[in-house]
PDB file with one MODEL, atoms N, CA, C and O in Angstrom:
MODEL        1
ATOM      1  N   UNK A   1       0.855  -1.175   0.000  1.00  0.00           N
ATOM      2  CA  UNK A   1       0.000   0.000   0.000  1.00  0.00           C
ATOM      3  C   UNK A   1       0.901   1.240   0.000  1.00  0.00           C
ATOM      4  O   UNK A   1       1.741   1.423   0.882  1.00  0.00           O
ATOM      5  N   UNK A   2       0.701   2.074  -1.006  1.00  0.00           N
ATOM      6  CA  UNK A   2       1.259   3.245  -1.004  1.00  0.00           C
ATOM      7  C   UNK A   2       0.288   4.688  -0.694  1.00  0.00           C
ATOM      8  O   UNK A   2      -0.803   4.760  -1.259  1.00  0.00           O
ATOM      9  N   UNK A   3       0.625   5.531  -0.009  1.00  0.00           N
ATOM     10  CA  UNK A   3       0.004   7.178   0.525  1.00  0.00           C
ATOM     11  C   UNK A   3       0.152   8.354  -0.106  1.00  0.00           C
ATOM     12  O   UNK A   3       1.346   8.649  -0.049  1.00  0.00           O
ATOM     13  N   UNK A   4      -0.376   9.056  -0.598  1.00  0.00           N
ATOM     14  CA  UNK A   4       0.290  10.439  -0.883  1.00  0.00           C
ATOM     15  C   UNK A   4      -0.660  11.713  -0.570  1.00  0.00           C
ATOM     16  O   UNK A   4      -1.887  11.791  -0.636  1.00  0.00           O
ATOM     17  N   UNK A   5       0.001  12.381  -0.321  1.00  0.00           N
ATOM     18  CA  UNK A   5      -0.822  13.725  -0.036  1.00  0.00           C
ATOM     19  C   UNK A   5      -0.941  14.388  -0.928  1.00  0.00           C
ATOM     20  O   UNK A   5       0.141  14.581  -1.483  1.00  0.00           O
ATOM     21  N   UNK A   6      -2.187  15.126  -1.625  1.00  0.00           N
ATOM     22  CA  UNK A   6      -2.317  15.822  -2.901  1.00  0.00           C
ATOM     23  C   UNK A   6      -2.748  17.250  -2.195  1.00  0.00           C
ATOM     24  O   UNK A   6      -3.312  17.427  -1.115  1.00  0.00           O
ATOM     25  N   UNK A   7      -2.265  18.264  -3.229  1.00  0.00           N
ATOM     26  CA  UNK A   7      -2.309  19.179  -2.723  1.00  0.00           C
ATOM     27  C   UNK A   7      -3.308  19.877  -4.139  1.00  0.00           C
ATOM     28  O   UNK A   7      -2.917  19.846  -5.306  1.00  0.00           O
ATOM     29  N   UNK A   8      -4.445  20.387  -3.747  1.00  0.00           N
ATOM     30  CA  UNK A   8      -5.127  20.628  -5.120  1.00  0.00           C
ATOM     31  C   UNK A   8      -5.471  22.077  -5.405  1.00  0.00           C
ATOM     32  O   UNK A   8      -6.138  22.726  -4.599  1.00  0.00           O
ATOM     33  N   UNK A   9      -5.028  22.589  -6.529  1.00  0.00           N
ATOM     34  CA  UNK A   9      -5.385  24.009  -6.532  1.00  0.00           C
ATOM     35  C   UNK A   9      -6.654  23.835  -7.652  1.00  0.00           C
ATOM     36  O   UNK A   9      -6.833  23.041  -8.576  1.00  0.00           O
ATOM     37  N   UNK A  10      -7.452  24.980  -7.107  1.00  0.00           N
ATOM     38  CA  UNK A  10      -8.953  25.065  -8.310  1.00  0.00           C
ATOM     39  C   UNK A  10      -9.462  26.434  -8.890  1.00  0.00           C
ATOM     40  O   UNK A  10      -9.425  27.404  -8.133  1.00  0.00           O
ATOM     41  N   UNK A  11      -9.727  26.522  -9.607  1.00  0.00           N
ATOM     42  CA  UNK A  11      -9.717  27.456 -10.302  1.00  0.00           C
ATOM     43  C   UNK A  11     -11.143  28.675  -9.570  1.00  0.00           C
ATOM     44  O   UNK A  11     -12.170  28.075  -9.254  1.00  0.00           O
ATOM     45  N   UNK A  12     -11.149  29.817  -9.405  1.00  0.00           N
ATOM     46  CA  UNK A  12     -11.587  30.740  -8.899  1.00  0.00           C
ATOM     47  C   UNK A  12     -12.606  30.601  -9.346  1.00  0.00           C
ATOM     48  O   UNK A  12     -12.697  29.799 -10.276  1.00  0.00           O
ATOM     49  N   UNK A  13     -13.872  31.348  -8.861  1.00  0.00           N
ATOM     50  CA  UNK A  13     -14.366  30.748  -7.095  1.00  0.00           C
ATOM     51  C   UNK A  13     -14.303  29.432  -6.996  1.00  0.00           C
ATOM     52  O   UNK A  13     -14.567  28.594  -7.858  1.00  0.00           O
ATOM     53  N   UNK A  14     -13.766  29.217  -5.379  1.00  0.00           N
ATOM     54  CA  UNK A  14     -13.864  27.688  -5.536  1.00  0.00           C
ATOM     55  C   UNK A  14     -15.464  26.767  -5.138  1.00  0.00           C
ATOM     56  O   UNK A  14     -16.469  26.997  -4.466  1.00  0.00           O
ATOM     57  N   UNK A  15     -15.119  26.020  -5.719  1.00  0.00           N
ATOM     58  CA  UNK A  15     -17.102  25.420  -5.679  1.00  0.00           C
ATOM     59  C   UNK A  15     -16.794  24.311  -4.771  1.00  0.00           C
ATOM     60  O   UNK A  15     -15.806  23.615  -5.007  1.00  0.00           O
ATOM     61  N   UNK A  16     -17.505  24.088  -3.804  1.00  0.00           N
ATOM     62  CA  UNK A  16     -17.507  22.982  -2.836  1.00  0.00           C
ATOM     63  C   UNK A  16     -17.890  21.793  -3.175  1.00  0.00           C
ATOM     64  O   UNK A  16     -17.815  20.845  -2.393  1.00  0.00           O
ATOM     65  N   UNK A  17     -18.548  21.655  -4.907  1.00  0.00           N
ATOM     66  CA  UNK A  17     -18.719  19.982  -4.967  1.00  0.00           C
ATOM     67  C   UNK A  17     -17.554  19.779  -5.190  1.00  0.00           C
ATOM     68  O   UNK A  17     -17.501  18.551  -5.124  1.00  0.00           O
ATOM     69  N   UNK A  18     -16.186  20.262  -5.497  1.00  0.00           N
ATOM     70  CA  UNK A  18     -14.782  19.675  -5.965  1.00  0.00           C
ATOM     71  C   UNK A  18     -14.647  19.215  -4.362  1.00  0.00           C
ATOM     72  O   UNK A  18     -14.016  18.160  -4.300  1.00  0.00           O
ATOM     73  N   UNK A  19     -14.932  19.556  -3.453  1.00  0.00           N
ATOM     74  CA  UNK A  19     -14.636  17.976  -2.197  1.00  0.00           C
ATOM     75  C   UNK A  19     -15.540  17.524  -2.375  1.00  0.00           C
ATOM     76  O   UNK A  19     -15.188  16.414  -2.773  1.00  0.00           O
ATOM     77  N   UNK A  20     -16.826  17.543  -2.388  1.00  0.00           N
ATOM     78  CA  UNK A  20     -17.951  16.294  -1.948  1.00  0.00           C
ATOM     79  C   UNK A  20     -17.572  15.245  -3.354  1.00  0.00           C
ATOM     80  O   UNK A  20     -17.584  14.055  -3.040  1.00  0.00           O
ATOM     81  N   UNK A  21     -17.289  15.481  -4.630  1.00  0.00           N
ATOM     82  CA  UNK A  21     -16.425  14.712  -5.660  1.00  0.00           C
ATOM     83  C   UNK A  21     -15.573  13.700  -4.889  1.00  0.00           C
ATOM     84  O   UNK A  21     -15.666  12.494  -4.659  1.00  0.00           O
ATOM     85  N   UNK A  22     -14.760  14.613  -4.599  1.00  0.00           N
ATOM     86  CA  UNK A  22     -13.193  14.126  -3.911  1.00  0.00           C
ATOM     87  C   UNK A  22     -13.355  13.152  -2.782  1.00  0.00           C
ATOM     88  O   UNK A  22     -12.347  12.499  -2.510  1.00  0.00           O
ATOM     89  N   UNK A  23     -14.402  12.939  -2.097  1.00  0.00           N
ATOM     90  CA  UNK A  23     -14.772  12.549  -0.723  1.00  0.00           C
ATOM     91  C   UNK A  23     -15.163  10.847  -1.295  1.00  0.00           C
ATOM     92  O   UNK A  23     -14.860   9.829  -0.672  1.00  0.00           O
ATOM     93  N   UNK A  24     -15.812  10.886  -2.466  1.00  0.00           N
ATOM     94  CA  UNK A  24     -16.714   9.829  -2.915  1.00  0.00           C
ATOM     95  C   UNK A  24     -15.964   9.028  -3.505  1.00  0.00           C
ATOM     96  O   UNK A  24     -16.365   7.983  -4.018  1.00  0.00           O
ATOM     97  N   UNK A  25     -14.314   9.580  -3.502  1.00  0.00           N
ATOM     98  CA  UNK A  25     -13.788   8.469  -4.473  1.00  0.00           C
ATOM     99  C   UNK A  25     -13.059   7.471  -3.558  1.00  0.00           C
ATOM    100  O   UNK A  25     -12.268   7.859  -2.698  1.00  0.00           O
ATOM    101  N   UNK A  26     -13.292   6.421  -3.730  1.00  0.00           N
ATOM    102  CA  UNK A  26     -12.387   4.989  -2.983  1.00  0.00           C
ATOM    103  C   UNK A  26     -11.113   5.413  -2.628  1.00  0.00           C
ATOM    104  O   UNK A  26     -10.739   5.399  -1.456  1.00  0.00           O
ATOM    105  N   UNK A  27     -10.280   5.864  -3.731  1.00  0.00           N
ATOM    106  CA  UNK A  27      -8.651   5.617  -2.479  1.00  0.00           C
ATOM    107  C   UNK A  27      -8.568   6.958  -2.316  1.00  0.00           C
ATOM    108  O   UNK A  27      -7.467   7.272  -2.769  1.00  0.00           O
ATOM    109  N   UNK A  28      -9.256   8.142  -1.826  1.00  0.00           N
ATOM    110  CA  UNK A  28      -9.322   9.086  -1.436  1.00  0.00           C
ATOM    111  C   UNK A  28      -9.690   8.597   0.113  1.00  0.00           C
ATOM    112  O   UNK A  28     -10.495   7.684   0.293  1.00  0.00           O
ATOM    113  N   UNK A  29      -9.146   9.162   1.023  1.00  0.00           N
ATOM    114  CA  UNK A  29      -9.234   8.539   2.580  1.00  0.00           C
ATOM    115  C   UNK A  29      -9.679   9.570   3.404  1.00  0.00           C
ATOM    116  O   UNK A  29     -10.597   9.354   4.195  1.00  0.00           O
ATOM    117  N   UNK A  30      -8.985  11.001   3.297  1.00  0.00           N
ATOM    118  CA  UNK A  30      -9.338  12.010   3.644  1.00  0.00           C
ATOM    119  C   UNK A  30      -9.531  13.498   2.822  1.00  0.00           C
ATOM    120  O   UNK A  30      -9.028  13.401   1.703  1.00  0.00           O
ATOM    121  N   UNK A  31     -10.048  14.677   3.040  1.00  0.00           N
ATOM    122  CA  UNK A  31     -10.279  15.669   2.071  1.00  0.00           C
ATOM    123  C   UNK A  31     -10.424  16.834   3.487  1.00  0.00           C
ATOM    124  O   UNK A  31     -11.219  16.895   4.425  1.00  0.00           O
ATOM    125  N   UNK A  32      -8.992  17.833   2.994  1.00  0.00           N
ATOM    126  CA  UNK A  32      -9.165  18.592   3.813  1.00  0.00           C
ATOM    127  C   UNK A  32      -9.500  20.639   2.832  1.00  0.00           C
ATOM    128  O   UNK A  32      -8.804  20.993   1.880  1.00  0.00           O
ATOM    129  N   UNK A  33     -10.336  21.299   3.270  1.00  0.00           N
ATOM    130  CA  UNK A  33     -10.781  22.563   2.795  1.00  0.00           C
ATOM    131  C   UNK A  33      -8.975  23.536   3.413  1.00  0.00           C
ATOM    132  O   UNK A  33      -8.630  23.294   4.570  1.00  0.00           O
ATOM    133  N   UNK A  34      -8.285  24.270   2.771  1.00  0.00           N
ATOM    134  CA  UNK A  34      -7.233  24.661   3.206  1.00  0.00           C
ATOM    135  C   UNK A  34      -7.347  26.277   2.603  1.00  0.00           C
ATOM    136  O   UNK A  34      -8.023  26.533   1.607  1.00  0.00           O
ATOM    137  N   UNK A  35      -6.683  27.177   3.262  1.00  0.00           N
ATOM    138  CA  UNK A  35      -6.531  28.590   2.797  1.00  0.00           C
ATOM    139  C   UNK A  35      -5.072  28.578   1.634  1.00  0.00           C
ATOM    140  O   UNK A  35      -4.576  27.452   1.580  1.00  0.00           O
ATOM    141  N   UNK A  36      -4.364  29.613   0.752  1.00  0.00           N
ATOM    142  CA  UNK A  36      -3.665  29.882   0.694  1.00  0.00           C
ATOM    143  C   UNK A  36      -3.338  29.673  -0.899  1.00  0.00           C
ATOM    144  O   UNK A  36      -4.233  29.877  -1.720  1.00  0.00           O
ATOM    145  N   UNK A  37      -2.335  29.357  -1.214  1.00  0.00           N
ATOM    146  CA  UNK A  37      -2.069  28.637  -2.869  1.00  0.00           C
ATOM    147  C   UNK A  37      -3.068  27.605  -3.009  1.00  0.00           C
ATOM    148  O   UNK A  37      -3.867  27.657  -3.945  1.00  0.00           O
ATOM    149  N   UNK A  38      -3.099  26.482  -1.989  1.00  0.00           N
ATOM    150  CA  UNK A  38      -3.596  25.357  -2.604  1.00  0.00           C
ATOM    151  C   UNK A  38      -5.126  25.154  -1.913  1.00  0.00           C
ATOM    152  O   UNK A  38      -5.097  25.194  -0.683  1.00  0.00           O
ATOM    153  N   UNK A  39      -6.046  25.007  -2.330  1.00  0.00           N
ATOM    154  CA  UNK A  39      -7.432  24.919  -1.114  1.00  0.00           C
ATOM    155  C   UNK A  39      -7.761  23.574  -1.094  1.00  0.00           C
ATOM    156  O   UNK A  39      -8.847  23.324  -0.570  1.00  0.00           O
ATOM    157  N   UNK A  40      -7.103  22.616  -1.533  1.00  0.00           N
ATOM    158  CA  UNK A  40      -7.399  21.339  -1.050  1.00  0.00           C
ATOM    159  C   UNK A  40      -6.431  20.169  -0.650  1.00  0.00           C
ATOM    160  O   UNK A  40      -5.802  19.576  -1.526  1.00  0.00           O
ATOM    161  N   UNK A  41      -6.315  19.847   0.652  1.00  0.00           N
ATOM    162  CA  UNK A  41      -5.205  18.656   0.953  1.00  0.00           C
ATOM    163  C   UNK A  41      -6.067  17.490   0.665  1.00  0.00           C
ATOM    164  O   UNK A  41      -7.232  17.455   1.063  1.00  0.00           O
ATOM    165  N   UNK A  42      -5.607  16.681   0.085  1.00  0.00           N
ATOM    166  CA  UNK A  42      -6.540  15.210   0.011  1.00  0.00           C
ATOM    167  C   UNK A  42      -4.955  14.033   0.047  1.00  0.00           C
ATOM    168  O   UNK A  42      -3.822  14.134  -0.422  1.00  0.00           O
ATOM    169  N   UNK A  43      -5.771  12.850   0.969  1.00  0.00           N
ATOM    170  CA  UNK A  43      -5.043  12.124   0.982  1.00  0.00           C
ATOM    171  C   UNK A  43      -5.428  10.992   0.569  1.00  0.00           C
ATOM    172  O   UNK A  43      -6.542  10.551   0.854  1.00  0.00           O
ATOM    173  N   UNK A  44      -4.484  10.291  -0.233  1.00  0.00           N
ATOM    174  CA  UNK A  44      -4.874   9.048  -1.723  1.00  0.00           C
ATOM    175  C   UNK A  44      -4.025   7.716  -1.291  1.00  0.00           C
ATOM    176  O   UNK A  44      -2.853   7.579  -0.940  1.00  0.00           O
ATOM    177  N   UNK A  45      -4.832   7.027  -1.420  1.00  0.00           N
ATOM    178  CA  UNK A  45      -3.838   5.591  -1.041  1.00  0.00           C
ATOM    179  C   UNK A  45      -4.282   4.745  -2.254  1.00  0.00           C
ATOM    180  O   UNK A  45      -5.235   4.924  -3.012  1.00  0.00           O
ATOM    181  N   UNK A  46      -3.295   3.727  -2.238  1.00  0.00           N
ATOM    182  CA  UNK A  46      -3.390   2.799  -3.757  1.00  0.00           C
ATOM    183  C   UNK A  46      -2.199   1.986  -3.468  1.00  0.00           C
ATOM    184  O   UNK A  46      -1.095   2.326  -3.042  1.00  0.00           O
ATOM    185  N   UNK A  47      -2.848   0.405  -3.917  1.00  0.00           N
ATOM    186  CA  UNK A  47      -1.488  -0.567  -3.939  1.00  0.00           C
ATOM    187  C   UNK A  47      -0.512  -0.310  -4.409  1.00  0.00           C
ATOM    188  O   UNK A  47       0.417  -0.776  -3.750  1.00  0.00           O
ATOM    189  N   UNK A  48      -0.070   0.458  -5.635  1.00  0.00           N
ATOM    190  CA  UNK A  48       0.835   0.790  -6.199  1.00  0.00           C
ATOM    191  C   UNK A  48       1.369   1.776  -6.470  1.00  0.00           C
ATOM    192  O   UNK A  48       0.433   2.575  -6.493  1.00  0.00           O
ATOM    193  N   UNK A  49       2.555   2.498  -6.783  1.00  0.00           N
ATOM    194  CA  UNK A  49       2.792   3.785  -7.068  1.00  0.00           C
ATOM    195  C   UNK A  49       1.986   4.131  -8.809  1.00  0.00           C
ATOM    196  O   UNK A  49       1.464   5.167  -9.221  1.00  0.00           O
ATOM    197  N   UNK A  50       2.182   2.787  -9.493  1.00  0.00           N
ATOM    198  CA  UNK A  50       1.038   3.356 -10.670  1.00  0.00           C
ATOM    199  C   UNK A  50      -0.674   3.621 -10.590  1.00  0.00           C
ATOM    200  O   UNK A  50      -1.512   4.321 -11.159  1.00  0.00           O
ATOM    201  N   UNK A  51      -0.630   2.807  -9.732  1.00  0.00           N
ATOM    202  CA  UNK A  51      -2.568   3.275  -9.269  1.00  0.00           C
ATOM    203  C   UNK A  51      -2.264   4.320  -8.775  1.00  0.00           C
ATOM    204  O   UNK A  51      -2.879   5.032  -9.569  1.00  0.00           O
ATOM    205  N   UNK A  52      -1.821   4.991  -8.116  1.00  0.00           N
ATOM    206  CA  UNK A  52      -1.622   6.075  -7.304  1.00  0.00           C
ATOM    207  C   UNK A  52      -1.438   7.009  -8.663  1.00  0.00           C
ATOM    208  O   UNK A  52      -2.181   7.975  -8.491  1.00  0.00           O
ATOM    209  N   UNK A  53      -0.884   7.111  -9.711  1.00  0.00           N
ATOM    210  CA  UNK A  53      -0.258   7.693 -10.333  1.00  0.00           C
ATOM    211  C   UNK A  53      -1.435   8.347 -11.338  1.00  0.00           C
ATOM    212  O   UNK A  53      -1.691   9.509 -11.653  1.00  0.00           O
ATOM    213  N   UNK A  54      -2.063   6.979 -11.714  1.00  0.00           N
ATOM    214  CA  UNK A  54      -3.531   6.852 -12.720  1.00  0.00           C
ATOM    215  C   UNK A  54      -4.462   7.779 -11.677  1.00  0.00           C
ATOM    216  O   UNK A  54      -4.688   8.881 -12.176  1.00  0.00           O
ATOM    217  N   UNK A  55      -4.880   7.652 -10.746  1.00  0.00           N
ATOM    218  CA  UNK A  55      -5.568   8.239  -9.694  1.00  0.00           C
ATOM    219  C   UNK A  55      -5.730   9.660  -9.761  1.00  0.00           C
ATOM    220  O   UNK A  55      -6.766  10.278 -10.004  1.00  0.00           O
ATOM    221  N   UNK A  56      -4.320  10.209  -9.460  1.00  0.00           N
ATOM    222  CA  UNK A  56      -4.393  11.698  -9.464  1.00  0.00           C
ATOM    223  C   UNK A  56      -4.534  12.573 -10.578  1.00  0.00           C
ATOM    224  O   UNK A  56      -5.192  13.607 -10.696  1.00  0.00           O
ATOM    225  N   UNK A  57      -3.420  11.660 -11.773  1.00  0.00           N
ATOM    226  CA  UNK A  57      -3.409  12.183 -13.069  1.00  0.00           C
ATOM    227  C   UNK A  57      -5.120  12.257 -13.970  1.00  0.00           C
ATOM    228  O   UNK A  57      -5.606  13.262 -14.490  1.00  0.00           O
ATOM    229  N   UNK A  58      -5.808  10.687 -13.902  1.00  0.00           N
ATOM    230  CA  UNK A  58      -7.374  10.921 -14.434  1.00  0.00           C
ATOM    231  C   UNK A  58      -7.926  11.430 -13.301  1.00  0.00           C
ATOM    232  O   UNK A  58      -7.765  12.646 -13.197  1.00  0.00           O
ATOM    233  N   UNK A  59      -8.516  10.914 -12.430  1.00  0.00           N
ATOM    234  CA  UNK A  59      -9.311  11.100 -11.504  1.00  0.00           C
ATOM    235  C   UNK A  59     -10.073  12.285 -10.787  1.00  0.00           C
ATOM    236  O   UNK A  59     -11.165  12.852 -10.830  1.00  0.00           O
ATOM    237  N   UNK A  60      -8.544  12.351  -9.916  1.00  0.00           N
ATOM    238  CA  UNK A  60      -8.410  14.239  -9.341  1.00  0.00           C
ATOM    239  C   UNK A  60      -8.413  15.022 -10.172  1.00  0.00           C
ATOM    240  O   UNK A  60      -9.485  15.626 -10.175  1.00  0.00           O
ATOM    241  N   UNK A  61      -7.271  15.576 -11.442  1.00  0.00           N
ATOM    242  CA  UNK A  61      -7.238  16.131 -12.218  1.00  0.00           C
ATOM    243  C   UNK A  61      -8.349  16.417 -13.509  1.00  0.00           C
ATOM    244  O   UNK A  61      -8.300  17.390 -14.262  1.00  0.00           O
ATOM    245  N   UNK A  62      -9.421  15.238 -13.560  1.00  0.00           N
ATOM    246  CA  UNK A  62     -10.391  15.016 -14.425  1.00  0.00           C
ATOM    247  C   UNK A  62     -11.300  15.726 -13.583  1.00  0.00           C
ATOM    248  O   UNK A  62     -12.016  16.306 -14.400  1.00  0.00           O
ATOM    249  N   UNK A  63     -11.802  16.103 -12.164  1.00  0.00           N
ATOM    250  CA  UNK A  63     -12.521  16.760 -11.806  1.00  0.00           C
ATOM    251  C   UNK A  63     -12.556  18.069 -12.560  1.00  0.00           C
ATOM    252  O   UNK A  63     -11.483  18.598 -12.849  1.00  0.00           O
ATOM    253  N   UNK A  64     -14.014  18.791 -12.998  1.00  0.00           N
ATOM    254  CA  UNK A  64     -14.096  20.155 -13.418  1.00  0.00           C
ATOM    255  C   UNK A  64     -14.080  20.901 -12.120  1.00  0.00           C
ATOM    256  O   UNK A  64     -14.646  20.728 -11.040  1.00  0.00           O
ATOM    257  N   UNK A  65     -12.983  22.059 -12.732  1.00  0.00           N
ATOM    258  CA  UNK A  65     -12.570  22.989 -11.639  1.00  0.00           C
ATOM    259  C   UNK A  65     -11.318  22.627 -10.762  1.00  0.00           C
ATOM    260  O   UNK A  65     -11.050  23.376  -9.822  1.00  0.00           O
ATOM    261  N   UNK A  66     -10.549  21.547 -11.004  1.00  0.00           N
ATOM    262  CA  UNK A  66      -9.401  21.327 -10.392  1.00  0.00           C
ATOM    263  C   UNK A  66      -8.625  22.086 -11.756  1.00  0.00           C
ATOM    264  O   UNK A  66      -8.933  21.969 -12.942  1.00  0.00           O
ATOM    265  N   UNK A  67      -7.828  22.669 -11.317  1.00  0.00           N
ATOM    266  CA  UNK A  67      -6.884  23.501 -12.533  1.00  0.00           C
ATOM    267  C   UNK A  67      -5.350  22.747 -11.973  1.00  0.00           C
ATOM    268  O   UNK A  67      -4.508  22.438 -12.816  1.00  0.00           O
ATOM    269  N   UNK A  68      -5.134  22.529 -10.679  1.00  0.00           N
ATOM    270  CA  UNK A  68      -3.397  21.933 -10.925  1.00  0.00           C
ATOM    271  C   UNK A  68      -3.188  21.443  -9.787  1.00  0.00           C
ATOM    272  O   UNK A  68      -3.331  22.177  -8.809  1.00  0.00           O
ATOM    273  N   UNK A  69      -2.724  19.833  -9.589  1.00  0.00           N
ATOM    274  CA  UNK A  69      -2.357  19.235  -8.198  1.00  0.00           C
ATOM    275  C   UNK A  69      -0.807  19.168  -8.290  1.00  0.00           C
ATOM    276  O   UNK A  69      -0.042  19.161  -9.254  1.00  0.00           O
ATOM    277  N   UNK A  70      -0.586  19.114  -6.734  1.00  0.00           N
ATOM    278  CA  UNK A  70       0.662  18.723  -6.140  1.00  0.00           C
ATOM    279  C   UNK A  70       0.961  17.171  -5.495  1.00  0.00           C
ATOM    280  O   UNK A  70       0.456  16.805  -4.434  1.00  0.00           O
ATOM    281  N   UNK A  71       1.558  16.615  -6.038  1.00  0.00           N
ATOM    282  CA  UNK A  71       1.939  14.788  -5.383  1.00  0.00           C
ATOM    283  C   UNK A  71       2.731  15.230  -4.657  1.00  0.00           C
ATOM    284  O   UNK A  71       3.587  16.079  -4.907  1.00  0.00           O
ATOM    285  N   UNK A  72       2.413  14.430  -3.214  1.00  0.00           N
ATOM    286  CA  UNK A  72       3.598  14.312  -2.231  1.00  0.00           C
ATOM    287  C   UNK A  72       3.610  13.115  -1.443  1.00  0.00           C
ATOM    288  O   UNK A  72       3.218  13.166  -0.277  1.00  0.00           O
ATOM    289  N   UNK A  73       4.196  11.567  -2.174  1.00  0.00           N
ATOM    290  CA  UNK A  73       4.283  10.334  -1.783  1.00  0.00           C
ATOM    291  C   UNK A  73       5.120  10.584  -0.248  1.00  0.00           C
ATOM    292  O   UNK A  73       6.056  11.313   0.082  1.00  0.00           O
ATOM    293  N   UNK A  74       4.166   9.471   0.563  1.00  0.00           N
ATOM    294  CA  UNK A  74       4.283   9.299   2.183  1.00  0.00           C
ATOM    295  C   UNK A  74       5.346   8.286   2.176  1.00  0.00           C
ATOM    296  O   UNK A  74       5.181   7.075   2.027  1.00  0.00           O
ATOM    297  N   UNK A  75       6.533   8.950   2.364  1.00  0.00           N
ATOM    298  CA  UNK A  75       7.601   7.680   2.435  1.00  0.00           C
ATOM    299  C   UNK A  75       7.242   6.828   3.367  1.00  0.00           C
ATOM    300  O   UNK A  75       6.567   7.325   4.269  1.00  0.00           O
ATOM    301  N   UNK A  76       7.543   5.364   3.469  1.00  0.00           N
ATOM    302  CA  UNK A  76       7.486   4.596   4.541  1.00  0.00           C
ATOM    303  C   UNK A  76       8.540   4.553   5.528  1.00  0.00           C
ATOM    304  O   UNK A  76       9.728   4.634   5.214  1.00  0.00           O
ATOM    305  N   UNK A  77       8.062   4.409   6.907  1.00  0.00           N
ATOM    306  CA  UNK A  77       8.750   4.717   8.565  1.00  0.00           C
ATOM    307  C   UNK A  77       9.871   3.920   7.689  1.00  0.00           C
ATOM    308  O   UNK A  77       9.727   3.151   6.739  1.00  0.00           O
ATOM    309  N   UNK A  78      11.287   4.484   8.500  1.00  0.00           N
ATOM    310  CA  UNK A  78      12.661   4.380   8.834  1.00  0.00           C
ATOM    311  C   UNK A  78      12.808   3.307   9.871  1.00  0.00           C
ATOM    312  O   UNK A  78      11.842   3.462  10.620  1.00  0.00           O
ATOM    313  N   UNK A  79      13.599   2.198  10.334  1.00  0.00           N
ATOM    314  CA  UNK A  79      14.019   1.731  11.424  1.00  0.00           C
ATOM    315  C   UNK A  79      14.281   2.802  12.066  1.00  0.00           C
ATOM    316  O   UNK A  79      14.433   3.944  11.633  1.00  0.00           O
ATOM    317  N   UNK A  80      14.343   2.313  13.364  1.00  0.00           N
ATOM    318  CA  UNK A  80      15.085   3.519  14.266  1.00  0.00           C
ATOM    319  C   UNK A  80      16.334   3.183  14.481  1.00  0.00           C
ATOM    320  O   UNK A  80      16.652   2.510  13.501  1.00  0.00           O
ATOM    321  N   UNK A  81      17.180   3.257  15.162  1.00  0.00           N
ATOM    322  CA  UNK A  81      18.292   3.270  15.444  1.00  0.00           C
ATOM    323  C   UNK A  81      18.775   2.078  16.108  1.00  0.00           C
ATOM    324  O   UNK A  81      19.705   1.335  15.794  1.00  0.00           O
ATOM    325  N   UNK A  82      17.625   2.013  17.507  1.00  0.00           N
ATOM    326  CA  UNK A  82      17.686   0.863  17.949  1.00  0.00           C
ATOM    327  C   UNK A  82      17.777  -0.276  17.652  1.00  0.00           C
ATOM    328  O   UNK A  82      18.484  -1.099  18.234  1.00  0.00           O
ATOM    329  N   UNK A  83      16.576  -0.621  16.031  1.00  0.00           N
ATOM    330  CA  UNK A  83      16.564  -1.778  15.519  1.00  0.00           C
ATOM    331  C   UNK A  83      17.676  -2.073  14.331  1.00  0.00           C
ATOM    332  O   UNK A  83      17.778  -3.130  13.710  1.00  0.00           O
ATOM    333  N   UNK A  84      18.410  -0.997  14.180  1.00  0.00           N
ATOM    334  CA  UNK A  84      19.714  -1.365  13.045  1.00  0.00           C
ATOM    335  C   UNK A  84      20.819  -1.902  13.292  1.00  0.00           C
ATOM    336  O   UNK A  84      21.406  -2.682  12.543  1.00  0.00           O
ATOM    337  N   UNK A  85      21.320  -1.385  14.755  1.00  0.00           N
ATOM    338  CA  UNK A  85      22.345  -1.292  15.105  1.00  0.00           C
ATOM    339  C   UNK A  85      22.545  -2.195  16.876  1.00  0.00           C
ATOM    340  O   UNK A  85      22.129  -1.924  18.003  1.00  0.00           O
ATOM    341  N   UNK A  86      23.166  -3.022  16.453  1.00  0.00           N
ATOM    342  CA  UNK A  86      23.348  -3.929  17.367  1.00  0.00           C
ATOM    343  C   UNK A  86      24.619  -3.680  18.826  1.00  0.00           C
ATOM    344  O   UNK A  86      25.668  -3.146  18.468  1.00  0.00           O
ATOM    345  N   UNK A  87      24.535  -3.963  19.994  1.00  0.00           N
ATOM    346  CA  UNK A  87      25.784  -3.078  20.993  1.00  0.00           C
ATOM    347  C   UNK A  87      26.348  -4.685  21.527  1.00  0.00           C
ATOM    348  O   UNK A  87      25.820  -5.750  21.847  1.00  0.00           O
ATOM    349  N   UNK A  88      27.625  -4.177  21.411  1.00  0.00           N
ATOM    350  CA  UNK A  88      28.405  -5.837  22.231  1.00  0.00           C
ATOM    351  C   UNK A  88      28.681  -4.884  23.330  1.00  0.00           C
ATOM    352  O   UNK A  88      28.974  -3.689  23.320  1.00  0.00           O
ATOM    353  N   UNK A  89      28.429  -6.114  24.693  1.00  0.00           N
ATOM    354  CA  UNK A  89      29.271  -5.600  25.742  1.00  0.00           C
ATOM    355  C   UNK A  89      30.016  -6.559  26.165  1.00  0.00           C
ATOM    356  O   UNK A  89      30.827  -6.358  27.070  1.00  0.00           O
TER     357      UNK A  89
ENDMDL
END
């Protein structure tokens, strides 16, 4: 399973069915309303980095009134330190 955070900009005024859209789609998980450059965080999950890929590119982007998203794949957790590195005493 892969995550990414989309960051969605829409074209002026923004119309509130571009979330209730966004809300209805399966690997859409969350949909957040945001101020600033971008007015929509949405977060997308998909087995693959190509579903993920197909997703944002048709999907999100195929919405009327989305004018331009941002991908930002959720790297997966790091070991910590503890579990890499082993101590002799």
């Amino acid at each position: 399973m892969i995550s990414a955070f989309v960051l969605v900009n829409c074209f002026f005024p923004f119309d509130p069915t571009i979330k209730d859209k966004l809300s209805r789609m399966p690997a859409v998980t969350n949909v957040y309303r945001t101020e600033g450059r971008y007015d929509l965080l949405v977060k997308v999950s998909a087995e693959t980095e190509d579903e993920l890929r197909n997703i944002v590119t048709r999907d999100l982007n195929g919405i009327s009134g989305v004018d331009a998203t941002l991908t930002m794949i959720i790297a997966p957790p790091r070991p910590s330190l503890a579990e890499t590195t082993s101590y002799s005493t």
